[in-house]
N, C-alpha and C positions, 0 to 999 in steps of 0.2 A: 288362277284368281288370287290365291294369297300371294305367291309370288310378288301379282301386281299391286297388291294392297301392300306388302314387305318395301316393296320399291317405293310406292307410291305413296303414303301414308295419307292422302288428302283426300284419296278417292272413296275410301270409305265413310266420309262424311254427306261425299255426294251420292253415294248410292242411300245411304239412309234418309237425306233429303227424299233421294227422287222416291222411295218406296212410301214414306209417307207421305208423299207429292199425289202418286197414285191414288192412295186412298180417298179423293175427295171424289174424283167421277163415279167410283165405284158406287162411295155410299151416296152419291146423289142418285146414282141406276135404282141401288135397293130402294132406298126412300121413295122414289116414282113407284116403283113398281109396288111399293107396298100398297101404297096413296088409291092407285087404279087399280087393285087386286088383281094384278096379273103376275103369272107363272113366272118362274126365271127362263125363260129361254132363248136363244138367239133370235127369232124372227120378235119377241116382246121388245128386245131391249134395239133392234132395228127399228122398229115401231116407234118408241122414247124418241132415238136422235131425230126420227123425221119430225116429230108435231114438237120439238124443243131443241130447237139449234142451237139454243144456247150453252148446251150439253155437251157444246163439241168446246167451248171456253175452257171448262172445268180440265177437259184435258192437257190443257196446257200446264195445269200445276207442275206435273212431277217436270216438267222440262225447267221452269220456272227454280223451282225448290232444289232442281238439281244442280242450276247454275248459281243459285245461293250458297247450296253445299259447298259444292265446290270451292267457291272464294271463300267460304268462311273458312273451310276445311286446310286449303292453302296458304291462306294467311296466321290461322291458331298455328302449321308446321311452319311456317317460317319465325314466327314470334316464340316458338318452343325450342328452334333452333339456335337462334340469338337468347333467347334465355338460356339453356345450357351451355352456350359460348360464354355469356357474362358468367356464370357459377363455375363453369372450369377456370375464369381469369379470373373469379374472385378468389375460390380455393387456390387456387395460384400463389396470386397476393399474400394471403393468408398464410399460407405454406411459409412461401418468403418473409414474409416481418415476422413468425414465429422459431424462423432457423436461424435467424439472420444474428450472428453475435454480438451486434449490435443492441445496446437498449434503444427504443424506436418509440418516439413520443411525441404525440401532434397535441398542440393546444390552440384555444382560438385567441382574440385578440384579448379579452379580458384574463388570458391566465389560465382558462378552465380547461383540464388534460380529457381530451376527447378520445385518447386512442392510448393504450401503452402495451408494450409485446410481450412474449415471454421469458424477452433477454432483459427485461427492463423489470420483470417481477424478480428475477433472478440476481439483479444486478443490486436493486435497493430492497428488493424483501419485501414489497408489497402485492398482494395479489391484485389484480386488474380489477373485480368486482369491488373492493373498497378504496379506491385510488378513483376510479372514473366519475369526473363530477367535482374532485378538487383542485385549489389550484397550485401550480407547478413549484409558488412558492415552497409545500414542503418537504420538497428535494434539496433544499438547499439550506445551507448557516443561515442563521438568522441575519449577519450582516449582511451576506449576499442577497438575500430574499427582499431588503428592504429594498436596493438596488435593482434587483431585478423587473420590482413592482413600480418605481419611478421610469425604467425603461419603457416599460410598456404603456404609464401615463403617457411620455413621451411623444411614442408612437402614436396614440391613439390622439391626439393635438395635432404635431407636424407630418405625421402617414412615413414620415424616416425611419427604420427599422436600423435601431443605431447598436444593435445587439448581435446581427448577422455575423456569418463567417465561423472560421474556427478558430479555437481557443482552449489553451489550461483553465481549468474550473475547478474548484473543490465543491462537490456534491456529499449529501447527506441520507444515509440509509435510516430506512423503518427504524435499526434499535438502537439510533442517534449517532453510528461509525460515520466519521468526514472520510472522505476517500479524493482520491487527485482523480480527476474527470479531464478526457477528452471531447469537447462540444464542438459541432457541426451544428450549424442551426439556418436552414431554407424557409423562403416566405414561400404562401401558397394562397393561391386566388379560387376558392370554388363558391362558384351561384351568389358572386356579387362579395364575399364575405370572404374577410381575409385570416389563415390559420397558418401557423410558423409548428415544421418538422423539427425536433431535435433529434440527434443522433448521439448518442454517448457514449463511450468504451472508458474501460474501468482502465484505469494504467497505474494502480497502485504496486502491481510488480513490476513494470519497466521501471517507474521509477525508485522503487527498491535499486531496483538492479544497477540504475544511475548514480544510485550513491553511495553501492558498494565498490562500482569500476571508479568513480571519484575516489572513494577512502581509500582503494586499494593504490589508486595512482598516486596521490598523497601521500598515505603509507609510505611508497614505494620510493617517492623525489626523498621526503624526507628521512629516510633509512638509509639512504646513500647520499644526504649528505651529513648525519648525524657519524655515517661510519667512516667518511672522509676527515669529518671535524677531529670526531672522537683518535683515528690514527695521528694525524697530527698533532694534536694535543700532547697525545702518548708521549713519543718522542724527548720533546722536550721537556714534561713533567718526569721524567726518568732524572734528565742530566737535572733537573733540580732536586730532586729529593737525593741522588746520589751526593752532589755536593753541598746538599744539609747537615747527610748522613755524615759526609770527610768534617763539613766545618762543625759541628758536633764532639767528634772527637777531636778537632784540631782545640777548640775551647776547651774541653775537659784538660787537654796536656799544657795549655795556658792558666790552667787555676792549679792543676799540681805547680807547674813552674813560678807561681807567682806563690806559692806557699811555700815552697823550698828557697826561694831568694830571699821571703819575708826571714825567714828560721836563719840564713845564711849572712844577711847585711849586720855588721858589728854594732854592739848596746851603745857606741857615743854616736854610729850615724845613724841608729832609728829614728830617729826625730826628722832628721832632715828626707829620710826616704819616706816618711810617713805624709809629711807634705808634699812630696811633690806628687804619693799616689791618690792626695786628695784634692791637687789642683788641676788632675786630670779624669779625677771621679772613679777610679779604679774600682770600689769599693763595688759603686753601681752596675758599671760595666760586666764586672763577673758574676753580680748576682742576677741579671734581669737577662742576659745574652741567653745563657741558659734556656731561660724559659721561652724568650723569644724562639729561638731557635724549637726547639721541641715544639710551639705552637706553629711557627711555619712545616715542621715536617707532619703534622699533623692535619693538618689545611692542604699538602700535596695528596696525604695519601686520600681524603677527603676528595680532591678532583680525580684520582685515580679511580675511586669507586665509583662517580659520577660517570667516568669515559666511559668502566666497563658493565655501567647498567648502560648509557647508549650501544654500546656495542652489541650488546645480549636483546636489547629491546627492537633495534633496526636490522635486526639480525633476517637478510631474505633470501632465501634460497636463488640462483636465478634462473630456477625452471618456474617458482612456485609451488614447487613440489610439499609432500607433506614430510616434516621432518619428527625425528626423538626427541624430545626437549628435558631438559629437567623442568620440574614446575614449579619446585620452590625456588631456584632460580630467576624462573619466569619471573615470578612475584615478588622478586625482593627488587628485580628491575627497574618492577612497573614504581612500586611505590618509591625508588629511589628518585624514580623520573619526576614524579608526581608530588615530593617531598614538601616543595616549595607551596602546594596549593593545600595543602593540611596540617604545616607544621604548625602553625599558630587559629586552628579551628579546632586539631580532632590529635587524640594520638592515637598511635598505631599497634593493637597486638597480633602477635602472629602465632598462631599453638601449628605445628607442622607433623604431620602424618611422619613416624619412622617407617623407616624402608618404602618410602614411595619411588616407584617405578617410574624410569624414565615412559611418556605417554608420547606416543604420533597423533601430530597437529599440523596445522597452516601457525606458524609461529607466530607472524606478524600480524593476522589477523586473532587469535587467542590473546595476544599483550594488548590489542584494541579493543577487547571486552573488557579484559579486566581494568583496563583505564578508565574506560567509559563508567561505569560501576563503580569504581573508587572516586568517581568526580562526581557522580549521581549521590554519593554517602556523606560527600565533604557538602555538596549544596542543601541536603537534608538535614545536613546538621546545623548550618547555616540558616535555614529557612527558621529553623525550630528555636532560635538565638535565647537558647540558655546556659552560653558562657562554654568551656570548652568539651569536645562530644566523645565519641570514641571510637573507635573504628575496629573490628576484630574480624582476622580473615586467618579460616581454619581449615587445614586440608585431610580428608579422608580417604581411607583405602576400602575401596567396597568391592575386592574381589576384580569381578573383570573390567571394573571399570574406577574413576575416582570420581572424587566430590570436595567441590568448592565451595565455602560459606564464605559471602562478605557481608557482616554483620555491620547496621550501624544503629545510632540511640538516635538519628533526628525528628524530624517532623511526621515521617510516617507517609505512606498513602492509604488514600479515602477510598473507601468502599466500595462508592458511584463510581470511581474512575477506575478498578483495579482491573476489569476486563477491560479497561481502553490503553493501557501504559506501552503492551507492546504492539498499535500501532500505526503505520508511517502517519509521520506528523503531526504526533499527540503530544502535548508538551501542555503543564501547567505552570514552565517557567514564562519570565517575561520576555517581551521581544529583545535581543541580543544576546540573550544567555543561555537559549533553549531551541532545538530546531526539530525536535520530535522524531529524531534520527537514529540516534544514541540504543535506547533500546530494541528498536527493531533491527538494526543492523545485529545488535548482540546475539535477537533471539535469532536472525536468518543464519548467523555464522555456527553456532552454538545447534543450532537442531539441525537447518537443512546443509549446511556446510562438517561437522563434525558429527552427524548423527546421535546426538547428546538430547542433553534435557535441560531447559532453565525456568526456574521458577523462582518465586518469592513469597514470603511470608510476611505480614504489613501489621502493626496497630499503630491506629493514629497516636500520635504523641510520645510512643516508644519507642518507634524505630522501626526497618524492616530489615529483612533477611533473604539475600539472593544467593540461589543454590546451582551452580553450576555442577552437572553429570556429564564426565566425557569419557568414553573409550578409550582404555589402554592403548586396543591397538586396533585403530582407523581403518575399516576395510574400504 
């Protein structure tokens, strides 16, 4: 019997039926026989059915009750069984939009986020209990959001859903981070009413990533062909300074020889050689050559130090391997490169660490921080425009590792912004001067590329202070 009640699970509705089915002849027998004071006994209750055939009705209950059982009993297990089939495919569901790495965001036509998962608390920083209920606008920049809300007017006039498909999107976290957003976004039709899925995956590291394999490729054209330029150059800035160097001295033995002929032409023809070295300007000739000359060998050597800051600066291994560098070096490189975009903004001190140890680096990505950084202190100072600024870059020995200061007096950064400066695509310059690249490349190359530390020290109006920590030696 359990067996068939285990198998069967609907037949014990019907046997409860049919037992309380039963009870109604029964208590119709007692009731008679109460009524006519008779015994209970077989021949009394033979007696009953004969003078009240009606008696024999009541027996049909429990068949009746049974076949009610039954179907209800059958039907509650079929309906219990599609009920645990829905709640295993809800849990399912549920399973799924909560694994899914995906942020998973349903709204309905006005905007209103009806659904959002756990990749999507995780992604913007809000938990589902205080997000459901608003609208999708504040996921997004305020620009985009006004757009987004004209979209959806849109839609809701022409039924065009002109927002579909997928797309780069900048999205905005709980504690106000833009981030570059990948958007998929499906229409959906349930019970007459129409709800649009978004799908969103953060790609704020791929796109790091895009624009470090850019810079590096950049880097990379331009260091070969700054080391192509720069050889060439060489070259023949050699045979010019060399024959500075010769007609230098060929002048100095032209102003002895022109002093020893003055001292040697006899007292009645000075007169007559006095003029003809003044209808040919001799006078001028000897005194200004000189100095020309010393100003052009001065202006070569001037291009020589320029070739070999390009040289030092495009300098790339061609495994990409990490190399030794010097870093004072480095530095005098970068700002030789860089001369032209702060000579008449900022001047340049330099206090340098004795006995600094050559450190292992990625080279050409190291002279790309400190660029980036020296062009960050020239625009600070600039922004800040009171007349000329200063720039001081200081190197220390800390044991097993060094430290970089690049100090500057400009405009400073703000408060509000100083946990947002490193990152991708934070920029409080204006459009064409600023790509919000610059520092987050510094800090991925600097922390996660050289196992180092970079930070800053900021007061508005004074200046700030970036402090580069790198490793002697790069494991």
């Amino acid at each position: 019997m359990l067996k068939l009640l285990l198998r069967f699970p609907f037949c014990f509705p019907t046997l409860i039926a049919a037992v309380f089915g039963l009870l109604f002849p029964i208590m119709a027998i007692l009731f008679l026989l109460w009524d006519s004071h008779l015994e209970i006994t077989w021949p009394n209750i033979q007696e009953l059915h004969h003078h009240h055939a009606d008696l024999m009705i009541t027996w049909s209950a429990p068949l009746v009750l049974g076949f009610f059982g039954s179907y209800v009993g059958k039907t509650s297990w079929l309906l219990k069984q599609k009920m645990d089939h829905l709640t295993a495919q809800t849990t399912q569901l549920n399973t799924v939009l909560n694994t899914a790495a995906s942020a998973i965001i349903t709204i309905d036509k006005r905007g209103i986020i009806t659904s959002f998962n756990q990749a999507a608390e995780r992604i913007f920083g809000y938990q589902q209990a205080e997000i459901l209920g608003k609208n999708v606008s504040c996921l997004m920049p305020e620009q985009i959001a006004a757009q987004h809300n004209s979209y959806l007017q849109r839609y809701i006039a022409t039924r065009t859903p002109s927002f579909a498909g997928q797309r780069e999107v900048q999205a905005l976290r709980k504690n106000g981070e833009i981030f570059p957003a990948l958007l998929r976004v499906s229409l959906m039709k349930i019970n007459q009413e129409f709800f649009f899925s978004g799908f969103v995956d953060d790609i704020s590291e791929t796109k790091a990533l895009e624009t470090q394999l850019m810079q590096a490729q950049k880097l990379e054209a331009i260091g070969q062909l700054a080391s192509g330029v720069a050889h060439e150059i060489n070259t023949p800035i050699q045979y010019v300074g060399d024959n500075l160097s010769a007609l230098q001295q060929n002048m100095m033995d032209m102003l002895a020889y022109q002093q020893a002929l003055a001292e040697w032409v006899a007292a009645d023809m000075q007169a007559e050689f006095n003029t003809i070295a003044n209808r040919y300007d001799i006078a001028y000739i000897l005194e200004d050559s000189p100095k020309a000359i010393q100003q052009a060998i001065e202006g070569v050597k001037r291009v020589a130090e320029i070739v070999k800051a390009m040289k030092t600066f495009s300098h790339i291994e061609s495994n990409a391997n990490k190399q030794p560098i010097n870093l004072h070096e480095a530095i005098d490189s970068v700002l030789t490169i860089s001369r032209n975009s702060y000579k008449y903004v900022a001047d340049v001190e330099t206090a340098y660490a004795d006995n600094l140890p050559y450190i292992e680096c990625f080279a050409s990505q190291l002279n790309q921080v400190l660029l980036n950084l020296i062009i960050n202190a020239i625009h600070a100072i600039e922004e800040k425009n009171a007349g000329k600024g200063l720039i001081k870059i200081t190197t220390r020995n800390l044991g097993d590792k060094v430290e970089i200061l690049i100090q500057d007096n400009g405009a400073g950064i703000p408060e509000a912004i100083q946990e947002k400066v490193f990152n991708l695509f934070f920029t409080t310059k204006p459009v064409g001067k600023g790509t919000g690249q610059g520092l987050s490349l510094a800090h991925s190359v600097i922390v996660e590329k050289h196992h180092g530390k970079l930070f800053f020290e900021s007061t508005v109006g004074s200046g700030t202070t970036f402090h580069i920590q790198l490793p002697i030696k790069l494991d």
